[in-house]
Backbone as numpy.savetxt, mean C-alpha at the origin, in Angstrom:
# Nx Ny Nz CAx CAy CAz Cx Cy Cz
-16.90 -18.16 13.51 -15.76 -17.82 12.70 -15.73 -16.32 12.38
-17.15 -15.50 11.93 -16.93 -14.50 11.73 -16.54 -13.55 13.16
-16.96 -14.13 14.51 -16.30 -13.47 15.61 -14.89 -13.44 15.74
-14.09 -14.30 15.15 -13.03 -14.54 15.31 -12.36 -13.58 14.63
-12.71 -13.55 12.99 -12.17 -12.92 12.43 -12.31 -11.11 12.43
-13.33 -10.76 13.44 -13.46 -9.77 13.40 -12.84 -9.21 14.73
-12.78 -10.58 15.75 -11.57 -9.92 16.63 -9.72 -9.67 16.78
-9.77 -10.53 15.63 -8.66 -10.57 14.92 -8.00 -9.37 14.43
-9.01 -9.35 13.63 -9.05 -7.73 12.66 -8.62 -6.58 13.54
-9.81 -6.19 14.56 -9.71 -5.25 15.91 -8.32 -5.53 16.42
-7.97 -6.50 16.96 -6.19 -6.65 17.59 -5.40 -6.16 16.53
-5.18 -6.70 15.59 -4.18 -6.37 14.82 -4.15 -4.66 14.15
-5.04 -4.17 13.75 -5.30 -2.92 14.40 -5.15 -2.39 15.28
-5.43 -2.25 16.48 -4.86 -1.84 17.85 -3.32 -1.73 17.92
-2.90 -3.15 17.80 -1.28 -3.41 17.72 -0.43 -2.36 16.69
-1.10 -2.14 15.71 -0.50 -1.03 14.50 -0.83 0.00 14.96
-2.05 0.67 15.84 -2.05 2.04 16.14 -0.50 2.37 17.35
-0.55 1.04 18.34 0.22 1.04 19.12 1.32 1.61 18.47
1.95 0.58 18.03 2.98 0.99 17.37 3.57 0.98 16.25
2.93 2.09 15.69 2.77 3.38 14.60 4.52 3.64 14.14
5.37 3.10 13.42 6.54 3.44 13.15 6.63 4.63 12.39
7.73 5.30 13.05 8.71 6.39 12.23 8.67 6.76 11.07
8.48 7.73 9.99 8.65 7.97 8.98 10.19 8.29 8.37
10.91 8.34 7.96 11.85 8.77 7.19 12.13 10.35 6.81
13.03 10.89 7.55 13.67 11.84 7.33 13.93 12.55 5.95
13.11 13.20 5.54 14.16 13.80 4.14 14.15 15.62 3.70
14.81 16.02 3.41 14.72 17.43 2.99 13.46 17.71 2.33
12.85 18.91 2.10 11.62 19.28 1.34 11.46 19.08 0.32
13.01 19.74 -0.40 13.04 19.21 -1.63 12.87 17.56 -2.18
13.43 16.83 -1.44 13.37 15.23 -1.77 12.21 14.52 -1.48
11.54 15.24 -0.36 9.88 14.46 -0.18 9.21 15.28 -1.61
9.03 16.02 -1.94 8.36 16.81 -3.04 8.62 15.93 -4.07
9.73 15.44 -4.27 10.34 14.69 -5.36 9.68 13.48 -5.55
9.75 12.21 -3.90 9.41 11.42 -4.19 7.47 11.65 -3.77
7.13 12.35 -3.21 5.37 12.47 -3.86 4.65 12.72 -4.70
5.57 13.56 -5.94 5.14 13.23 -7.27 5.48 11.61 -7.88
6.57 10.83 -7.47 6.50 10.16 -7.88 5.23 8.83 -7.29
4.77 9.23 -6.03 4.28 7.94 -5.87 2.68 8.30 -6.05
2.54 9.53 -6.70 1.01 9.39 -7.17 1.08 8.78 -8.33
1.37 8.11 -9.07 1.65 7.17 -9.85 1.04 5.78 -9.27
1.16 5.36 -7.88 0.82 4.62 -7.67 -0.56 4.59 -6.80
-1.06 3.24 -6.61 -2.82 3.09 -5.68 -2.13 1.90 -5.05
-2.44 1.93 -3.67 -2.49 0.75 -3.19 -4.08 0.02 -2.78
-4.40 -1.26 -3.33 -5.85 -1.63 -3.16 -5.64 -2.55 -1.60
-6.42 -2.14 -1.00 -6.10 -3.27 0.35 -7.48 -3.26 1.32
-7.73 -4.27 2.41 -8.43 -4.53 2.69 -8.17 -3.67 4.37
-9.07 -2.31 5.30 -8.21 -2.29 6.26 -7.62 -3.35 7.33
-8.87 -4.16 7.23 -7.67 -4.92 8.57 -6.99 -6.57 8.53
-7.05 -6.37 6.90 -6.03 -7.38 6.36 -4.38 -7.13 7.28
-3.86 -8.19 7.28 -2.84 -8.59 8.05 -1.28 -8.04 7.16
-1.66 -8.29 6.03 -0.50 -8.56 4.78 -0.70 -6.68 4.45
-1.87 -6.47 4.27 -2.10 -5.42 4.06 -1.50 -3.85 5.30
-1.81 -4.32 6.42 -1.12 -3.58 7.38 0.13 -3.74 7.29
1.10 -5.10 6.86 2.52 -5.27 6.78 2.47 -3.97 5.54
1.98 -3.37 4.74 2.23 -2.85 3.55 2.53 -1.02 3.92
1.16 -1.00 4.49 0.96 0.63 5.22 1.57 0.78 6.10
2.51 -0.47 6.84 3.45 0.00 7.96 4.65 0.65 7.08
4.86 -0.51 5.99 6.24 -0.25 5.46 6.09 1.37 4.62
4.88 1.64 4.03 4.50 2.74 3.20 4.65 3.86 4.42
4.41 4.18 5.75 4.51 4.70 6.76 5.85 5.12 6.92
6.77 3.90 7.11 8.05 3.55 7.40 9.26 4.73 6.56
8.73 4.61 4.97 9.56 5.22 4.21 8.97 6.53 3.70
7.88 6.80 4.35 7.06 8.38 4.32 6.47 7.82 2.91
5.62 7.37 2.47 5.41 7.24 1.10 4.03 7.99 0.87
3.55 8.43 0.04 2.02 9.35 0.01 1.42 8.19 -1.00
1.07 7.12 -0.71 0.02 6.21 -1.98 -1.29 6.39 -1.39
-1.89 6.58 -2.53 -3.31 6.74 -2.50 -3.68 4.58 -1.88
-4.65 5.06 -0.97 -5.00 3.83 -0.16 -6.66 3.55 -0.97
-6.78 2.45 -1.60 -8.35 2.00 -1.98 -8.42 1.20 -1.12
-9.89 0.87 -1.32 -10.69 0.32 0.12 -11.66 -0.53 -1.17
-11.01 -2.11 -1.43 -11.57 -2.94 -2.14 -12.59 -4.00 -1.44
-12.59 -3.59 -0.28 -13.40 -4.19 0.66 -15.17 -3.87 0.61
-14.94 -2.30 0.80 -15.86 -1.46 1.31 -16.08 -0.97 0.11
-15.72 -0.49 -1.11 -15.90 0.33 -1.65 -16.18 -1.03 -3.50
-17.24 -0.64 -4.05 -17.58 -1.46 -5.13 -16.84 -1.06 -6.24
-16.31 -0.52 -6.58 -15.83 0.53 -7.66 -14.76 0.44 -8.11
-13.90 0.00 -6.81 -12.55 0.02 -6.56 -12.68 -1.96 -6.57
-13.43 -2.61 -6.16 -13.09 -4.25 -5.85 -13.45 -4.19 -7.16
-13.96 -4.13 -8.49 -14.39 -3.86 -9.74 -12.75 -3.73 -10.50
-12.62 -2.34 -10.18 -11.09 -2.01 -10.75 -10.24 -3.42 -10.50
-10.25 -4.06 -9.67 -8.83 -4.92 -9.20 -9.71 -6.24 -9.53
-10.43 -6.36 -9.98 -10.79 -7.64 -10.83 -10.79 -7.34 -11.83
-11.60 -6.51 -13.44 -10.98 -6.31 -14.41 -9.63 -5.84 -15.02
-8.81 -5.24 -13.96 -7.80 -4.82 -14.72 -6.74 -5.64 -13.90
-6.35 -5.76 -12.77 -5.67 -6.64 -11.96 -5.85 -8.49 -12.00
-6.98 -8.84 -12.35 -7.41 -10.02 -13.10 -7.59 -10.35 -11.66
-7.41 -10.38 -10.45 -8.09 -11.22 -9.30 -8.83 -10.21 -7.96
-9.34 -10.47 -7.24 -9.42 -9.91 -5.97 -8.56 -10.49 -4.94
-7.49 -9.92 -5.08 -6.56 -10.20 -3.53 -6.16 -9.34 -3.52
-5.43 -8.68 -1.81 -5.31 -7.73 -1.23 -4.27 -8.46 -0.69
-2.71 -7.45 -0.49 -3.01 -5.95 -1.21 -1.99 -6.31 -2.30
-2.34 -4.97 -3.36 -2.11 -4.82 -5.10 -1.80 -3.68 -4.71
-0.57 -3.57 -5.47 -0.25 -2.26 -5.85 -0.47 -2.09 -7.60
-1.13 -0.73 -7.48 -0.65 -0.47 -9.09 0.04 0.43 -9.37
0.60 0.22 -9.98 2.15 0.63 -10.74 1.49 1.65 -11.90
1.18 3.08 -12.45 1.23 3.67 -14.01 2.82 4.29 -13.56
3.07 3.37 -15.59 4.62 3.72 -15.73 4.23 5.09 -16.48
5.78 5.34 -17.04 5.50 6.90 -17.47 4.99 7.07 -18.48
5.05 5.74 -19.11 4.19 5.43 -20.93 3.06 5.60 -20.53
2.31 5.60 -19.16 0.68 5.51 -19.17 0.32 4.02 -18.68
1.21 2.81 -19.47 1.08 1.64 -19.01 0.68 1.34 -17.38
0.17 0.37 -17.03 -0.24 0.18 -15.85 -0.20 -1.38 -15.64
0.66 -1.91 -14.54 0.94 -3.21 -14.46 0.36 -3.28 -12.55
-0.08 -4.53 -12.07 -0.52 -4.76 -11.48 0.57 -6.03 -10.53
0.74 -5.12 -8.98 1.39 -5.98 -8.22 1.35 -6.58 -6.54
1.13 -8.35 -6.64 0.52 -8.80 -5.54 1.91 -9.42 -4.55
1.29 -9.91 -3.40 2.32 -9.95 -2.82 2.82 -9.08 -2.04
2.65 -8.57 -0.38 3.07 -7.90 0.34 4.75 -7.77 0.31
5.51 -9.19 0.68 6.57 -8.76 0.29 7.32 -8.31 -0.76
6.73 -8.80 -2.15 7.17 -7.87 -3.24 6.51 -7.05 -3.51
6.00 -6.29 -2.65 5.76 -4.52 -2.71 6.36 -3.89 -1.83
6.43 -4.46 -1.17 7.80 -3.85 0.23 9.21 -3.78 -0.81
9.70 -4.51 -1.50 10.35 -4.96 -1.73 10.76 -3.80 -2.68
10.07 -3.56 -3.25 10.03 -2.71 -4.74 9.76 -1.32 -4.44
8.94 -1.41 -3.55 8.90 0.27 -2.66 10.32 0.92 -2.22
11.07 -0.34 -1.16 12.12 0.03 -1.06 13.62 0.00 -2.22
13.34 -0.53 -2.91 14.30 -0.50 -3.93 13.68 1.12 -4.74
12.48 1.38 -4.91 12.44 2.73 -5.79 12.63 4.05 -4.92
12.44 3.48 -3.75 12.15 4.91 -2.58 13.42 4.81 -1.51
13.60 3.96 -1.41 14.80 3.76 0.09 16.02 3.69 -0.61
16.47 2.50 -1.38 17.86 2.29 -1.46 18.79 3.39 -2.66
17.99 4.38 -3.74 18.28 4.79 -4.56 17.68 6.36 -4.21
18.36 7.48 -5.03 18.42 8.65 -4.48 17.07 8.77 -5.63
16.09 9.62 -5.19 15.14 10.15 -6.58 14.99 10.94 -7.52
């Protein structure tokens, strides 16, 4: 099983280096804009999680700069996303609002989802 899953891992990787989508077009001024806004956010993910690559394609997709944790590999960070996120699943985005608050969000498609509603469909 663990061969499996580790050739798994390797393909689906490969397949994402393959094909590596497009970033999004924007003036200097408007990328400047939205990369202050998205250091605000961490994405926690596993690299060769499946759900997790659906995430960094889409983060790719819309040029986004999120800081990438490695809750896999890294103790510190799988720590962070169990006390403050309350589980270990991948991938989490965290959200600090502008109060400082910090809310915790699972679910590949509702982070796609919410990425593109703050970054794609609305001007920044």
């Amino acid at each position: 099983m663990a061969f499996i899953r580790w050739f798994l891992g390797k393909l689906i990787l490969t397949i994402n280096f393959l094909t590596t989508p497009r970033g999004l077009k924007r003036t200097a001024d408007e990328q400047a804009q939205i990369d202050k806004q998205t250091h605000q956010l961490a994405l926690y993910q596993f690299h060769a999680c499946p759900f997790c690559v659906k995430v960094r394609r889409a983060m790719k997709r819309y040029t986004l700069d999120i800081e990438i944790r490695d809750a896999k590999n890294n103790e510190t960070f799988r720590q962070e996303l169990l006390e403050q996120g309350g589980r270990i699943k991948v991938p989490c985005l965290r959200i600090t609002n502008d109060d400082g608050g910090v809310s915790w969000m699972y679910e590949s498609s509702d982070i796609i989802r919410y990425l593109e509603q703050r970054f794609v469909n609305t001007k920044a």
